[in-house]
N, C-alpha and C positions, 0 to 999 in steps of 0.2 A: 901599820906597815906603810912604808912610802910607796907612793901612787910616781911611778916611773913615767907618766904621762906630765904628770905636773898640773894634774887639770881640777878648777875649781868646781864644786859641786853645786853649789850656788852660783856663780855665774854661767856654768853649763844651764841650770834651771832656767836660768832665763833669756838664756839664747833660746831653749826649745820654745818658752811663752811666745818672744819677738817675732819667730817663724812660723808659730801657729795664727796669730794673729796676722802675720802678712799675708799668708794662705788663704785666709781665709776672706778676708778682703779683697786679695787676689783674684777668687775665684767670685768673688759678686761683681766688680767690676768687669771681669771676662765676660760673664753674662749680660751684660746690659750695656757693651759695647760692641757696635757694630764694626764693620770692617774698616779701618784704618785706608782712607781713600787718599789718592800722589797726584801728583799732572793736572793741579787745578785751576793753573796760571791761562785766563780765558786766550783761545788760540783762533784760527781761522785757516779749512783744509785751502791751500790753492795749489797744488796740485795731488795727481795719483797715478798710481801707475802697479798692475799688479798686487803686490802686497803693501808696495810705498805708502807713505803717505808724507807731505813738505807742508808744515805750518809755521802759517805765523803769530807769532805768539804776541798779544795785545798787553801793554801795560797803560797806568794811569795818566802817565804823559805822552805826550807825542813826542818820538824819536828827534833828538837835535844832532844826530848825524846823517852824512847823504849815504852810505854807504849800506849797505845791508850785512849782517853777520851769519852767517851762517854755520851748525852746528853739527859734525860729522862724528856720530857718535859710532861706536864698536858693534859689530855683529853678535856678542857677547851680551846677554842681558836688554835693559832698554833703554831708552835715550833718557825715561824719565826719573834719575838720578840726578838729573840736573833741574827738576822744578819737583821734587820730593815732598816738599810742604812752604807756605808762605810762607815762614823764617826761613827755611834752608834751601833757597832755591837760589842755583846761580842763574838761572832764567830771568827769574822776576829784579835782583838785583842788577843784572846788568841793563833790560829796562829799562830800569829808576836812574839809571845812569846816565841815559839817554840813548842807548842803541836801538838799533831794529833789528829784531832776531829773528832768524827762521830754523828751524829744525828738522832733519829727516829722522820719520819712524820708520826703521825697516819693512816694524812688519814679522811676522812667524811663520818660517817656510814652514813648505810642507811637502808632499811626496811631488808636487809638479815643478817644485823648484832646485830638485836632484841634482842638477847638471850647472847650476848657474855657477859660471866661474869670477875671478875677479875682474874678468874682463866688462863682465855683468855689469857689476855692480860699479866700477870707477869709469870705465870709459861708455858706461849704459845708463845705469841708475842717477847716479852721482854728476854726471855732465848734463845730465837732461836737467835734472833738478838747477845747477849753474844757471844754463840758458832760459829756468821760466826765470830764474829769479833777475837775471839781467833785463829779458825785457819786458818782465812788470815793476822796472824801476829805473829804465832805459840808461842802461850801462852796459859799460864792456866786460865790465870785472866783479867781483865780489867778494868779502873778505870771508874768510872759512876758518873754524873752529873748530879742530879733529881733537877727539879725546882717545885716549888708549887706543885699543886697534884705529881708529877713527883717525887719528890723528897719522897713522903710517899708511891712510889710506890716501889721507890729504896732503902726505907729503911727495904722494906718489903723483897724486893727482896735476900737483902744481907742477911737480916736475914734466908731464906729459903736455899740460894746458896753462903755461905761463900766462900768458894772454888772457885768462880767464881770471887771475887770483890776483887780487892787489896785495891784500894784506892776509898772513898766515899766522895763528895761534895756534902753536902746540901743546897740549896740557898731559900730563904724563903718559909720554908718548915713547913708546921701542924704536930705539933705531940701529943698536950693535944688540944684535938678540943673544950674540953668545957670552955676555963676560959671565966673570966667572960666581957672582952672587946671585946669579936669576937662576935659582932652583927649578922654577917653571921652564925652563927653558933646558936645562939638562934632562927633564923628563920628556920632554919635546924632541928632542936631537934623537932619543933613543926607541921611539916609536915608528914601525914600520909602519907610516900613512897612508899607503896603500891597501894592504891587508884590512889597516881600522876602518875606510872607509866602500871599502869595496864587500866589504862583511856589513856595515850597517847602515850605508849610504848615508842619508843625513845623518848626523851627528847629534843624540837627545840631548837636551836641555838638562836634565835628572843627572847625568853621566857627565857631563861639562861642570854643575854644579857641585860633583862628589870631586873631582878634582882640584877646583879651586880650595874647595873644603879640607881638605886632607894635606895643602898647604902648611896650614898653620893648625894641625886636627885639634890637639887640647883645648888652644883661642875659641875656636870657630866653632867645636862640637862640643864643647863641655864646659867651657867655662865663659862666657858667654851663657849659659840656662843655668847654669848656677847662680849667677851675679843677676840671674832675672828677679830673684827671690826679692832682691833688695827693694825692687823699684815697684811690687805689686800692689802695695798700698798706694803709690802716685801716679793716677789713672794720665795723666799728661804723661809723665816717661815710659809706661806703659802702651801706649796708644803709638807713641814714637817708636819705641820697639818696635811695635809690632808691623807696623808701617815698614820699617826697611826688614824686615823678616818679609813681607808679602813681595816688596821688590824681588829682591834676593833670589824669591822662586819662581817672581817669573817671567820666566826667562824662554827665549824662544830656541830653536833646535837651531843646529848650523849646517848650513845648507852644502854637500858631502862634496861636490868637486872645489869648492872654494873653500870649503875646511883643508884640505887634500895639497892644493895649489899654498896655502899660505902658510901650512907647517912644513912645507916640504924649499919652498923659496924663502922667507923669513929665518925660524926657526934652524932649517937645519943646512941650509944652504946660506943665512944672514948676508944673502947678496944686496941688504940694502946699503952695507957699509964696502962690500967685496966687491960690488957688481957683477953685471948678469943677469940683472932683473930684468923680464923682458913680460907686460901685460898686454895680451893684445897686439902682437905684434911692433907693440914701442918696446925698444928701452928705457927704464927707469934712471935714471943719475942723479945723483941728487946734486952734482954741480950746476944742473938746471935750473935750480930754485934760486931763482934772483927778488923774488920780493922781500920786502923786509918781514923779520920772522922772528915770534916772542914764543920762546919754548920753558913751558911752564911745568916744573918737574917739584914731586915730595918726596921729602929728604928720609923719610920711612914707610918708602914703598917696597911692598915685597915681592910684588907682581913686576912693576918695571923697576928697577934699582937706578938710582940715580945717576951711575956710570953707562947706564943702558940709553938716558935720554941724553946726558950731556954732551955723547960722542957725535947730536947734530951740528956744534958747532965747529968740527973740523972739516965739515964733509959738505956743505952747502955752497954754492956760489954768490948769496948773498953776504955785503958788508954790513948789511942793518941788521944787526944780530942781537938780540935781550935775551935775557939768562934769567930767568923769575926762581927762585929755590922755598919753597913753601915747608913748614917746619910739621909735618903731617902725613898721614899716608895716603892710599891707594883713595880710598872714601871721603877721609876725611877733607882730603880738599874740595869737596862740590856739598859736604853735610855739618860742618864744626862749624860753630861759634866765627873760630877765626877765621874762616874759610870767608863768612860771609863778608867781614870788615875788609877782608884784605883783598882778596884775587878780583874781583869783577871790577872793581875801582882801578886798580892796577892793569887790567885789560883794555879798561875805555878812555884810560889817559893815555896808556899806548898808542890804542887804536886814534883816537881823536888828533894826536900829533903826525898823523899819517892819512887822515881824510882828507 
């Protein structure tokens, strides 16, 4: 009788051998490795502040720029995506590049930090941070590095504290949160944030993480541990897994008035393109931003679409305008291969024509 499947019985056999042997291999390597450890790139705390914490991260040369860079990364997750392991770290590469970098780690609210709004955190956190780094390196300005939310925080920032910013890098960064491909962002518009957050007040880590999840669910939830099978015999791609599996979770809660404040002004009000922004009693313009500004976006992101980041060059005051399009998505520009050759070189020849 015909097998309506078409399927060989012999090569079935030996797919189940290939997968018993990965398993099992699999499963002795799991046991005789330890936790896959990130954030190795040696640093030094100089400031803090509540949960803050602003490093400076040490590479094997000494910096040959005057300038300092500074890294504003997302309340989402944590900043260390960007020094994930010695190959994959845009940290350590921009280093070797010759920068001096600093970084803010938020930190993982918690019930005492309920109420911090973004007033907090840009005209609180984020400017104090500014001011050690100017005068432990006695400057007026300093160049700043916002990644995703990070990067809309710093473009708010510049827009309030011109004076403060010389040089601006934005790396897949929101700035038109409503076009019409940012699915996250229809889910967002449709969410009464009031109720969300007045029911749970911070915002769990677990529940931000099932969301981004359910993105892309098949990708992220099933096929992703399926395709783990492959690599369980090669304790390196293994160990790398499992590495961004540990990031991945953990992730810190978001803090309930400034979750509240940024889905309700961003997201469903997108007064960063509309205006109306007002933090703190400023308003926000982004025709403010006169420094020169390299807005670095992936061309298969699914979190920001690339129509989402592009729309900062209509809407800025500055003419020093760079347009960087990276062939990659959401991750992939701070963890691939390519990531590493391309962006941080492309950042500090920027930057360096601008010291």
């Amino acid at each position: 009788m015909d097998n309506p499947l078409h399927l060989d019985p012999t090569r079935l056999m030996q797919e189940i051998g290939t997968f018993q042997r990965k398993l099992s291999a699999g499963m002795g390597h799991l046991r005789s490795m330890s936790e896959p450890s990130y954030a190795n790139t040696p640093r030094e705390l100089v400031y803090a502040e509540d949960k803050l914490k602003l490093w400076h991260m040490k590479g094997d040369r000494a910096p040959t720029t005057r300038t300092p860079t500074l890294i504003v990364y997302a309340l989402v997750n944590t900043v260390w995506m960007t020094d994930l392991q010695a190959d994959r770290s845009l940290v350590r590469n921009l280093l070797a590049q010759g920068e001096d970098v600093y970084l803010i780690d938020w930190g993982y609210p918690d019930g005492a930090d309920r109420w911090l709004t973004l007033d907090d955190y840009l005209n609180g956190y984020l400017d104090r941070c500014v001011d050690a780094l100017c005068e432990r390196h006695s400057l007026d300005a300093v160049n700043l590095l916002g990644i995703c939310q990070g990067g809309a925080f710093s473009l708010c920032y510049s827009a309030m504290h011109p004076e403060k910013v010389k040089n601006l890098v934005t790396m897949v960064t929101p700035v038109d949160f409503q076009t019409p491909d940012n699915m996250l962002s229809h889910w967002c518009r449709a969410m009464d944030a009031d109720l969300f957050v007045d029911t749970l007040g911070n915002v769990p880590a677990m529940l931000m993480n099932w969301v981004y999840l359910t993105l892309k669910p098949v990708r992220l939830n099933q096929q992703k541990y399926v395709s783990l099978v492959d690599i369980l015999d090669k304790p390196a791609e293994l160990e790398n897994f499992l590495r961004m599996e540990r990031w991945i979770f953990d992730s810190p809660d978001q803090a309930g008035e400034a979750f509240r404040q940024f889905i309700k002004d961003f997201y469903q009000g997108n007064k960063l393109v509309k205006g109306g922004l007002v933090i703190g009693g400023r308003e926000v313009d982004l025709g403010m931003v006169s420094q020169p500004v390299l807005n670095i976006y992936a061309e298969q992101d699914h979190l920001v679409p690339p129509d989402a980041s592009r729309a900062l060059k209509r809407r800025i005051g500055t003419s020093d305008y760079t347009e960087l399009a990276f062939k990659g998505g959401h991750i992939g520009i701070y963890v691939s291969g390519r990531a590493q050759r391309e962006v941080p070189p492309a950042i500090h020849q920027w930057l360096r024509a601008r010291d």
